[in-house]
C-alpha positions in Angstrom: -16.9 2.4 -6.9 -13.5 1.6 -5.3 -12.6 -1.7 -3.8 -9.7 -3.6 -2.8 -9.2 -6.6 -4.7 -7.3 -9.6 -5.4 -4.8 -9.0 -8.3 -6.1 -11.4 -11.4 -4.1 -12.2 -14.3 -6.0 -9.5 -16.8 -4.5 -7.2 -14.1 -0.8 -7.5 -15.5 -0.8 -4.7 -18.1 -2.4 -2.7 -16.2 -0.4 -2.9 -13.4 2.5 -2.7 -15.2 1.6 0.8 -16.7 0.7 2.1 -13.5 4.1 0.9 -12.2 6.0 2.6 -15.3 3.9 5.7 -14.6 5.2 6.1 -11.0 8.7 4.6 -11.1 9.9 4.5 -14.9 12.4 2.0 -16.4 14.6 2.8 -13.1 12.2 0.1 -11.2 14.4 -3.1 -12.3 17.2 -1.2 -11.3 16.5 -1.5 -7.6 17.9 -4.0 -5.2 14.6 -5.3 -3.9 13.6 -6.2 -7.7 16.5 -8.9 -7.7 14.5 -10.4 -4.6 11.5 -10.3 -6.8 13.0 -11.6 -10.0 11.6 -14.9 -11.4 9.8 -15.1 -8.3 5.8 -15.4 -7.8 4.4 -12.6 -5.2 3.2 -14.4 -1.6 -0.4 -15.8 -2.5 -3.4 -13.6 -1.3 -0.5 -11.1 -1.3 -1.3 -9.1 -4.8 -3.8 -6.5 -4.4 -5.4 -3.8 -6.8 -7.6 -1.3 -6.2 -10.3 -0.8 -8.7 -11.8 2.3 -9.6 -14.8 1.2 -11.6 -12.9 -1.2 -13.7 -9.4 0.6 -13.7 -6.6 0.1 -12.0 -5.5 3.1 -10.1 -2.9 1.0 -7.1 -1.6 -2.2 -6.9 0.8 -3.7 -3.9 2.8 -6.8 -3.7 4.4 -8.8 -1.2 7.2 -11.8 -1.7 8.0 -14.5 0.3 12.0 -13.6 1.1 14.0 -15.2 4.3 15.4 -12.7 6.7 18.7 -14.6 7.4 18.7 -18.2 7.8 15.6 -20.1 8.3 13.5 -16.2 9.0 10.7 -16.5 7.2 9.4 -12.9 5.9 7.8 -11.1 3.4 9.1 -7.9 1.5 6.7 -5.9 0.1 6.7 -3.5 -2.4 6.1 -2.2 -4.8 3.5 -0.2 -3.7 2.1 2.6 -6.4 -1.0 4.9 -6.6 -2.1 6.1 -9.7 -0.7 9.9 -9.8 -4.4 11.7 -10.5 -5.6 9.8 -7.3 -2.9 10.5 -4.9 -3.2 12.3 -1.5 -6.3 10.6 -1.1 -5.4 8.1 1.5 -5.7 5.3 -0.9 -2.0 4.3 -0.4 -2.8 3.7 3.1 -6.0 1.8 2.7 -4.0 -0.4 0.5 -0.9 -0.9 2.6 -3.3 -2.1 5.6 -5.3 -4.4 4.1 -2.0 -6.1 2.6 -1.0 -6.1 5.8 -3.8 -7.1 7.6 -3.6 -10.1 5.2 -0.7 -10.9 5.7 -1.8 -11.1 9.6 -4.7 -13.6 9.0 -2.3 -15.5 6.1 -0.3 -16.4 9.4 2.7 -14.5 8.2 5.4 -13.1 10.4 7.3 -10.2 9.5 7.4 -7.4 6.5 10.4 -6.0 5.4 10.5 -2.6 2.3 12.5 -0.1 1.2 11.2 3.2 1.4 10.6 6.7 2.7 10.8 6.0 6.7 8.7 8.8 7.2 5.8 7.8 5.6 6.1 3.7 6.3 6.3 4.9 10.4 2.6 5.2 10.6 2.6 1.7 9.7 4.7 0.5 12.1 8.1 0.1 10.4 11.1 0.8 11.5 15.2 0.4 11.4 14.7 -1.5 14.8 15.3 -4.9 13.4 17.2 -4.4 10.1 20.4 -3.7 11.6 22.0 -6.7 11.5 20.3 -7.7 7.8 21.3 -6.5 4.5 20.4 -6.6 1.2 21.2 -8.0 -2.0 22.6 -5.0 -3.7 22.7 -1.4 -3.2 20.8 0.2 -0.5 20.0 3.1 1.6 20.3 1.9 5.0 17.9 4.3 6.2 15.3 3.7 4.6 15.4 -0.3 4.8 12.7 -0.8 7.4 10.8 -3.7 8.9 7.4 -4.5 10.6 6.7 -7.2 13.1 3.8 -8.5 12.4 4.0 -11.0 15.6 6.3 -9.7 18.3 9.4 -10.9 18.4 9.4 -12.3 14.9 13.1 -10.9 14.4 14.7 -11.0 17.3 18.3 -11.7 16.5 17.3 -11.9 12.6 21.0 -11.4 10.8 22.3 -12.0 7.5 21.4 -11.4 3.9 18.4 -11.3 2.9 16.9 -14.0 0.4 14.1 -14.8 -2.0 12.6 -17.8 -1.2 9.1 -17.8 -3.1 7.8 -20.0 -5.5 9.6 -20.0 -8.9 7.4 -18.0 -12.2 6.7 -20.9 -14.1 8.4 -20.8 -17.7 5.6 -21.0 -20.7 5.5 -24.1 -22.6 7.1 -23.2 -26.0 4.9 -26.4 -27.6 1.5 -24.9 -26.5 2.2 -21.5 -27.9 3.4 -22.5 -31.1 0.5 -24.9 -31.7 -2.1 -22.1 -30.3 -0.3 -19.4 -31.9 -0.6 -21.9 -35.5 -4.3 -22.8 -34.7 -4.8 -18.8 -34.3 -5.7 -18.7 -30.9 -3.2 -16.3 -30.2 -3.7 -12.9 -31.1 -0.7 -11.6 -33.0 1.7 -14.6 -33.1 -0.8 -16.6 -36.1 1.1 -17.0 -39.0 0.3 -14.7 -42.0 0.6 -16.1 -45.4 
């Protein structure tokens, strides 16, 4: 069975391969990562789909600000497992992110992608002329989608993260779980 689901922390590795399998190491290399960095993704905004257990797509979206005081999302990235693709599963995915983003009350979406195939979804270089990015960037393929009209009219400057900050592990706890043997693979042999 497929569903749509709510990303969950034992989710991580497995979204992480998927993402290495799609994109490689040249992922943290891209502009929109420096948006992402450090940064937690927009709650309710981390899906997976599920393929009887597995993790065959996953989608996030970021809380960013689309010049001053323009509160957006960016989303991305958005993979599909190679063996599954073609199957329309990258669409199902990116409209149920985006439809909830609609009923999380949010905005605007801004990506970086293939215009052609983010057009069915509504984007477009309409409002991302007078925005740029942190970094390099195609200007072509930096695209935005209203997701209330008029949500970026006059929307200028550079682009920002403005989500809520990873929070950092606390060194103590590890050492005294790692030391206690609750963590696999840090317990001290003798």
């Amino acid at each position: 069975m497929i569903t749509i689901r709510e990303e969950t922390f034992h989710d991580v590795d497995a979204r992480e391969a998927l993402l290495d399998a799609c994109f490689g190491p040249a992922r943290f290399q891209k502009t929109c990562e420096r948006l992402r960095e450090g940064r937690m993704p927009a709650d309710g905004l981390s899906l997976v789909i599920d393929r009887d257990g597995e993790i065959i797509g996953t989608v996030r979206l970021w809380h960013i600000s689309a010049g001053p005081n323009r509160a957006a999302l960016m989303l991305g990235p958005i993979a599909i497992d190679p063996s599954v693709q073609s199957l329309g599963l990258g669409g199902k995915l990116m409209r149920e992110a985006l439809k909830r983003a609609v009923d999380l009350g949010h905005k605007a979406v801004l990506l970086v992608g293939d215009a052609p195939y983010y057009e069915r979804f509504g984007f477009s270089t309409e409002n991302t002329g007078s925005l740029w990015l942190p970094g390099p960037y195609e200007r072509n393929r930096f695209l935005a989608l209203e997701l209330e009209a008029g949500a970026l009219n006059d929307a200028r400057g550079l682009v920002s993260a403005t989500g809520d900050l990873e929070g950092k592990p606390d060194l103590t706890a590890l050492v005294a779980a790692a030391s206690q043997g609750v963590l696999g693979g840090l317990a001290r042999t003798a």
